[in-house]
N, C-alpha and C positions, 0 to 999 in steps of 0.2 A: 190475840186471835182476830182475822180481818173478819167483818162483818160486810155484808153485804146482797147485794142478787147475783144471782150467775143465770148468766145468758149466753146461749145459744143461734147462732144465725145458721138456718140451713138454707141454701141456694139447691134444687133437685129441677133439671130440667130431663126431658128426653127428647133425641132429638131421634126425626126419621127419617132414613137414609131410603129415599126412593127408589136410585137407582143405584141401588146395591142389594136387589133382589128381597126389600121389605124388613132388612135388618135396622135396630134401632138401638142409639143410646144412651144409656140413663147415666146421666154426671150430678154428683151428688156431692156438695162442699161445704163445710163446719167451720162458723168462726166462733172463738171462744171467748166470749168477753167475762176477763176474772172479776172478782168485785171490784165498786168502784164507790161504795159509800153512798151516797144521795146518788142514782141515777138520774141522769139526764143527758141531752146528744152530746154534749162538750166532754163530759169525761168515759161516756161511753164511747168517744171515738179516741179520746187519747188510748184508751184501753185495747182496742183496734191496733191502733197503731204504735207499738211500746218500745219498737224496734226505733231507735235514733238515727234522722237522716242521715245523721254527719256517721256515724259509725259503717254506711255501706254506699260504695257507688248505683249510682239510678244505671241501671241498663234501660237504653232506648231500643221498644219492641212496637215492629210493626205486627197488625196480626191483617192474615190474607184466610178467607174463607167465605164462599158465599153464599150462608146461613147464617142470616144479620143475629140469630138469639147465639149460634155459638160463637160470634166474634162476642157480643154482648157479655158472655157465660163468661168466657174468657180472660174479658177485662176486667169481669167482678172480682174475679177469683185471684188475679196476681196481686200482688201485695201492691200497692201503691207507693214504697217509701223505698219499693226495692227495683221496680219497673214503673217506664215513664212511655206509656203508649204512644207515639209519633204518629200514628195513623192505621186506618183500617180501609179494607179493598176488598171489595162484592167479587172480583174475579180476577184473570192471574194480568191480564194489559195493566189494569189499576194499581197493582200489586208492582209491577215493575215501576209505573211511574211514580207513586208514594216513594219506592224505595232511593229513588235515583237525587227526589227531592230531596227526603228525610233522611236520609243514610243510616239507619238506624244500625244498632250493633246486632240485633236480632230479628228476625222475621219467623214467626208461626204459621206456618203456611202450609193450609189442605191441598190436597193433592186433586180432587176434582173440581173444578170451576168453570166458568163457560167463558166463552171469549180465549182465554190459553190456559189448558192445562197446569198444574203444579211444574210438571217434570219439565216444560218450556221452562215455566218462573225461573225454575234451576239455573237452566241455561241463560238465560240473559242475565241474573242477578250475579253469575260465577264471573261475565266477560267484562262487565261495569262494576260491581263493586267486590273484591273476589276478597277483601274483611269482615265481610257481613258472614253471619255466622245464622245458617236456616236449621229450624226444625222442622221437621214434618208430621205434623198434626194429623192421621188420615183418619177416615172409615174404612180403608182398606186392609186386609190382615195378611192379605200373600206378603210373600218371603222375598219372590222375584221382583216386584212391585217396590219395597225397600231395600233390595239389595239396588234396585236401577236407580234409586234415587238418591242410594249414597254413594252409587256408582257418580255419576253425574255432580255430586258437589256438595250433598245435602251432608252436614255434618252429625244429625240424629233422627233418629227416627220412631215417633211412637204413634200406637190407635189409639184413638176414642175412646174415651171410655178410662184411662190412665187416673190416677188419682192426681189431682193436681199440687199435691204437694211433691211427688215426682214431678210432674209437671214443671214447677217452680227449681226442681232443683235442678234440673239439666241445663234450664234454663239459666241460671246463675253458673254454672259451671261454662256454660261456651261460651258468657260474655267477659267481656277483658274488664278485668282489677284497677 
């Protein structure tokens, strides 16, 4: 019988969407650290992380939103041994120019941003790099809203608010093996 602590990480942000007529949302994510005998951060993060580099390729993900806690939320929340963040972009210019740099295999990419909307990002990321594989991460919940975005190039589509262990797995499914 293993002996030990079990630990619990929760990350619970809410995030408020201003100009989305005062809606708000709460992301809330569990990491489970099984026992590990004498705790301490070296085995409490091998615990973390159990999954073997060598057993899965890193998808390179850029992530574009400009709410620095949900790029942050974001980046907490992806496994680290399974995504390899290339860069992040306050708004969607930035978001083109990271991606042209970095070429990442994935982009997370909101749909409201200043400077160029999402649904541009589309567009220019489809004309320059047309392997890149985008989610779209919104606050938005119309139907027409992601049907225009996967009209335009966007290969999935979810709100806020998603558990990010969906999250993670869509994302492991659109990048290449």
């Amino acid at each position: 019988m293993t002996r030990g602590v079990h630990l619990t990480i929760r990350a619970t942000i809410r995030i408020n969407h201003c100009g989305y007529g005062g809606n708000a949302s709460i992301w809330t994510h569990d990491r489970h650290i099984p026992p590990c005998g004498r705790l301490h951060i070296a085995s409490a993060r091998a615990a973390w992380h159990s999954v073997s580099v060598n057993a899965l390729r890193t998808c390179r993900v850029l992530i574009a939103d400009d709410v620095a806690n949900m790029r942050q939320l974001v980046r907490f929340c992806l496994d680290e041994d399974r995504f390899e963040i290339v860069g992040e972009a306050a708004d969607g210019a930035e978001a083109v120019r990271l991606a042209r740099e970095a070429k990442p295999d994935a982009i997370i990419l909101d749909l409201s941003m200043p400077v160029m909307d999402g649904l541009q990002v589309i567009e220019e990321i489809r004309k320059t790099l047309p392997h890149t594989r985008i989610l779209v991460l919104s606050g938005f919940s119309s139907s027409s809203l992601s049907a225009e975005a996967l009209e335009l190039g966007a290969d999935a589509y979810l709100e806020k608010g998603v558990a990010f262990e969906e999250l993670e797995q869509i994302l492991m499914s659109l990048c290449p093996r």
